[in-house]
N, C-alpha and C positions, 0 to 999 in steps of 0.2 A: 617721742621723736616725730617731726613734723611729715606729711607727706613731699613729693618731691613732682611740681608740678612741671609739663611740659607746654611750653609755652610755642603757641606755630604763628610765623608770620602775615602779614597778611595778604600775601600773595601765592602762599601755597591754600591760604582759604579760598581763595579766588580761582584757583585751578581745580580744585577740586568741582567747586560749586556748576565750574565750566562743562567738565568730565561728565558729570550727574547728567546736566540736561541733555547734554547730548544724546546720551546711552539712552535717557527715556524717549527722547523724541524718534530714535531709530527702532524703536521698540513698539510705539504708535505708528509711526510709518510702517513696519512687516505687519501689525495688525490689522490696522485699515486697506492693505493690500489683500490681504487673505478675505475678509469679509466685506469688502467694498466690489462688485461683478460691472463692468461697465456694459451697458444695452449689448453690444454685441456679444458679450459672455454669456451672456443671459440669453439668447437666442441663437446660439451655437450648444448652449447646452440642453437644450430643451427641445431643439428641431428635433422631428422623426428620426427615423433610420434612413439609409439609402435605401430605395427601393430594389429587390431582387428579380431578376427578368426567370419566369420559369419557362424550359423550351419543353421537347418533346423530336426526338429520332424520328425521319421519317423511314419507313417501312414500304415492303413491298408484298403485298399479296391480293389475298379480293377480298371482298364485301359480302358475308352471307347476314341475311336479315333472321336476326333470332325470335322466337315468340315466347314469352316468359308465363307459366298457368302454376297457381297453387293446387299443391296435393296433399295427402293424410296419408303415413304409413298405417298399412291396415294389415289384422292377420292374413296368415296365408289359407289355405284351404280348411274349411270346416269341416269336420264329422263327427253327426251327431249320433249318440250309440243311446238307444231304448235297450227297455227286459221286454220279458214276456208280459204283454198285459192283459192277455184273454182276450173272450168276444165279448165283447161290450161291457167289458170291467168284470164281468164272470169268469174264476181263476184265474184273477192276477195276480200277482209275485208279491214278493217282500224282499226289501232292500234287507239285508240280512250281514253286510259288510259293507261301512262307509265307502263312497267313493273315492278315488283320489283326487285331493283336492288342486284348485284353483292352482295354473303356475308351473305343479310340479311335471318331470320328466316320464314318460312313457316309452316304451317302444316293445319290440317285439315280442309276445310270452306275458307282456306284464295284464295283469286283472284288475280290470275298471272299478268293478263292484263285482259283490253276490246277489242273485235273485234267487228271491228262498234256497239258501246255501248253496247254489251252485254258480260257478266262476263266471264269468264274462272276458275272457281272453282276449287279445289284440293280437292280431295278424297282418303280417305286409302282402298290399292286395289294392288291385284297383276297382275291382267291382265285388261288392258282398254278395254273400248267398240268400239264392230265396225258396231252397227248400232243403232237407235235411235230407242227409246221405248217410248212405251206410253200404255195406260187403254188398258185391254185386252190381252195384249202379253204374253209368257211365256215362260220360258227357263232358262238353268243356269245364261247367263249374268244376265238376270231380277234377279236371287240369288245371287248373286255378289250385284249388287246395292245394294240390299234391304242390306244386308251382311256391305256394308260401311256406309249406312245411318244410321244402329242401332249402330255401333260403333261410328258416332257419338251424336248419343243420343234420335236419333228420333224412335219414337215405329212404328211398323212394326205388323199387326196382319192380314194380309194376308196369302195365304198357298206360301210357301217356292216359289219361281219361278217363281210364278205370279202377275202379275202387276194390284194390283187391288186400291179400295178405299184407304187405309192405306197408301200404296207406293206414292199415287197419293197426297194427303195430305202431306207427309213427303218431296217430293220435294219442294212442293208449302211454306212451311213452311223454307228450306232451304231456297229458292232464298229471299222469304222477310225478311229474318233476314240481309242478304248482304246487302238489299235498292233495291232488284231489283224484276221484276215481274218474274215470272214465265214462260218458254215459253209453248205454244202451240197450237195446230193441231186438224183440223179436220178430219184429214184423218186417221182413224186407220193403224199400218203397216202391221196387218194382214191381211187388207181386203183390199189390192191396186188394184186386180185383179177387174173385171167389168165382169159382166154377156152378155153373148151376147141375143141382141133383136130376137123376134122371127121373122119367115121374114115372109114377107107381099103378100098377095094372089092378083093375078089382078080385082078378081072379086067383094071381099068385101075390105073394107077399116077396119084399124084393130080400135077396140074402142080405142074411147082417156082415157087416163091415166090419174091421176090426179099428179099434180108434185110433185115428193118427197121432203119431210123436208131436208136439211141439217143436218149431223149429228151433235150433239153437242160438241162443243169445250171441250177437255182433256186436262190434263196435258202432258208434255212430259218431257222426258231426252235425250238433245240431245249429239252426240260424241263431237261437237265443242266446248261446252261449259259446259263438265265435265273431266278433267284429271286423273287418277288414278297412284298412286305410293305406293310402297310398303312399307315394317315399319311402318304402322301407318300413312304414310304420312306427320311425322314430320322432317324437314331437315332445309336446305338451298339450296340459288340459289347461281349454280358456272358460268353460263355463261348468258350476253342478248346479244342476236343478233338481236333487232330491237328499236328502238326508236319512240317516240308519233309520229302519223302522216303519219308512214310507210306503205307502201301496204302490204299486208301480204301476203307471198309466201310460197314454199311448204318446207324451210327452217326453222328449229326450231326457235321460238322465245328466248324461255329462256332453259336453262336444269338447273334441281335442282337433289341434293344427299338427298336421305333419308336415308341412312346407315355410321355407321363413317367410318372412313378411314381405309383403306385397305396398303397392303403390296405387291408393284411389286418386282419378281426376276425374270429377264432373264438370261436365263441359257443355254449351249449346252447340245443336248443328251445327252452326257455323263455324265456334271452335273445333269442334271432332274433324273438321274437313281441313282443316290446320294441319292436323298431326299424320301422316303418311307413316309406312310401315317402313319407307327406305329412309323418313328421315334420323337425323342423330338428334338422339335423345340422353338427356345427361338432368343428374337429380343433384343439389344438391342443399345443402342444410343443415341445422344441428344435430350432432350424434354421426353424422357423415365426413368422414376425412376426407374433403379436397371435392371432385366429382365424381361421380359413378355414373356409366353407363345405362342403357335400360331400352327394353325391349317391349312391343305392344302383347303383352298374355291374352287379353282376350277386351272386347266392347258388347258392354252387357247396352242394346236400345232400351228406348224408354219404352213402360206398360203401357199397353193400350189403353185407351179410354182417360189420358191423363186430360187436364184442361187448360193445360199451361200453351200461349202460344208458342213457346218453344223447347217444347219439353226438353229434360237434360241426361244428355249420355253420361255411362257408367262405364271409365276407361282404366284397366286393369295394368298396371306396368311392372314389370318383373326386371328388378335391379340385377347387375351383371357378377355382382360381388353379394353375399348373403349377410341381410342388415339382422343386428343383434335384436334379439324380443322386447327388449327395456326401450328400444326405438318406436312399438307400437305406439300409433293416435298423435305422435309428433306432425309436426308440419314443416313441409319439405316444399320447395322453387323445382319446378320444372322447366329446363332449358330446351328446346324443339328448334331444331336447325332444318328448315326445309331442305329437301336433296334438293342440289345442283343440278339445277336447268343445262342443254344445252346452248343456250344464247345467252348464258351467264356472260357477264364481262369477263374480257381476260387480266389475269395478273397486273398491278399496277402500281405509283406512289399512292401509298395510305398515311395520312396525319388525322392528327385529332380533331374532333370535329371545332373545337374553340380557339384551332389554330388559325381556321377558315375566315373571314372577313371581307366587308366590302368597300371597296375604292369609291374615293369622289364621284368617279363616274359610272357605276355600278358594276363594274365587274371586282370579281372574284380574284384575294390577293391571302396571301401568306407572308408572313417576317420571317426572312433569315434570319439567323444570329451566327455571325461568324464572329471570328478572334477579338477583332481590333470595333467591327460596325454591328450596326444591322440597318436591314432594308427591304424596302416591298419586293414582290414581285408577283405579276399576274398568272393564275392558271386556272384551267378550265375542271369545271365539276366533274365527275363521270356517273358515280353514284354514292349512297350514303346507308350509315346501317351499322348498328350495335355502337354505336359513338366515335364511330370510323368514315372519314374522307376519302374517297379515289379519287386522284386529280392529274394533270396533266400538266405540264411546266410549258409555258408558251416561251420560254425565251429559254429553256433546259438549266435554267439556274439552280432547281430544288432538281436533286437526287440524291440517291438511299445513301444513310447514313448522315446527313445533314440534320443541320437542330432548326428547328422552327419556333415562332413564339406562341406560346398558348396563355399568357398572363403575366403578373405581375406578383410579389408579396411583400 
């Protein structure tokens, strides 16, 4: 069976053929539009940004001129604890209990080391003993001891300075809480002194005597094996300089801090003359949240005989807030704000110092920026200082609260 062809005229060929070119030429045309950019397209798309005007509030107050010195957090107070080391290395000690080490925690009661088995105790105390006590003695030291025993907890009902029952108890009480005995002495240290004998005639032989009792054994406190440090005697140990088994010499064994850490500035004259006791003083740096206050602890001058021509002070500053021990040897910005003069300027407009400018004719101008403008206007200096302006509006156009130009972005 044959196929069955359709046959098209030739005017619906023609319309067709019409239809085609159109549709492609319209198809060329959105193409060539989409990837054809005329000059100005091309330089509308590629210009910058608008440029952004940055202002700045003007304020009102004064001008203090700051002084900016680096510092070193450093430990706080040292004490250094020796043994017994004899005279001149003749019966010295044995380290006979490791010290404790580097770092760790100390406070009141706790034992440094053993020197030949006996303790080395720590006591809260500002000034250490320098001779050994026992029943009977009296004196400020003896108020001192008695003084750190009852801070830590041991009752004291002796009269203030003397070394009696109570005190002698309260030691005895100390050592055995440690594990360890007590020491001591028969020898009172008031009465070392000896009576001299009467002397003897050739003719009579002097009556015999009958032989004295031994006196009886006391308690004692000795200096080798009581430490004193000050704060409460709560710290750490920052250095050991001997190991178990070591002879003990007249070299410290360990030194501990009982106070937190402190703030070195070395400084020339001229800077130490900078820093006044009424100025404000503020620290601050890494390991330091925000600023901290600080106060002048102490100005250690330079040693004599230095050969610098300007030898350099050693300026001690004690933070007002207690910096953590992991802050030690950090470096810290000290802020020093002179006190306030009385001919200090009074109160005034403060803008930024880059909001400041100079006019064709050289005076002194600032940009507003208000709503809709901006615009010059002139005012006069007063002073300057920490990246702050005081100025004075000659024509009263800039006041507080106003935005000023300080740049561009």
């Amino acid at each position: 069976m044959g196929r069955l062809r359709r046959k098209f005229s030739p005017t619906a060929v023609l319309a067709v053929c019409i239809g085609g070119s159109l549709l492609l030429s319209f198809g060329l045309g959105v193409a060539a539009a989409t990837l054809i950019r005329s000059p100005q397209q091309l330089l509308a798309e590629t210009a910058p940004p608008e440029k952004t005007q940055l202002t700045s509030e003007v304020t009102v107050g004064t001008i203090t001129q700051s002084v900016l010195f680096p510092g070193t957090i450093i430990t706080g107070n040292s004490i250094e604890v020796t043994g017994d080391a004899g005279f001149e290395g003749l019966g010295a000690g044995i380290i006979t209990r490791e010290p404790i080490a580097v770092g760790a925690s100390v406070g009141p009661g706790s034992v440094l080391f053993e020197d030949s088995d006996r303790p080395v105790i720590l006591l809260p105390g500002e000034v250490p003993m320098f001779r050994n006590l026992t029943s009977g003695d009296s004196g400020a030291d003896v108020a001192r001891l008695q003084t750190a025993l009852e801070q830590m907890g041991y009752s004291i009902f002796d009269e203030a300075g003397s070394f009696g029952p109570s005190t002698e108890l309260a030691i005895q009480e100390l050592y055995l809480a440690l594990g360890y005995a007590a020491p001591m002495t028969t020898l009172p240290s008031a009465e070392l002194a000896r009576t001299p004998a009467p002397p003897v005639t050739p003719q009579a032989a002097p009556p015999a005597s009958p032989t004295p009792e031994p006196p009886p054994a006391t308690v004692a406190a000795r200096v080798s094996e009581l430490a004193f440090a000050p704060h409460g005697a709560a710290g750490r140990v920052t250095s050991v300089n001997a190991n178990l088994g070591d002879a003990v010499s007249a070299d410290p064994v360990l030194s501990i801090t009982t106070a937190p850490p402190s703030i070195l500035l070395l400084l020339t004259h001229a800077e130490a003359s900078l820093v006044d006791p009424d100025s404000r003083i503020e620290i601050t740096g890494a390991g330091i949240s925000g600023r901290l206050n600080a106060s002048i602890d102490r100005i250690e001058p330079s040693s004599e005989g230095e050969e610098t021509a300007d030898p350099m002070v050693r300026m001690v500053l004690a933070p007002s807030e207690p910096l953590a021990p992991e802050t030690v040897s950090t470096r810290v910005q000290i802020i020093v704000t002179p006190r306030e003069d009385t001919g200090a300027p009074e109160a005034g407009l403060l803008v930024p110092l880059s909001a400041v400018h100079s006019s064709p004719n050289g005076e002194s101008a600032v940009t507003l920026v208000e709503s809709d403008r901006t615009r010059r206007t002139p005012v006069q200096i007063v002073g300057s200082g920490d990246g702050l302006v005081q100025i004075i509006s000659e024509d009263g156009a800039v006041t507080e609260g106003a935005h000023v130009l300080v740049g561009v972005s």
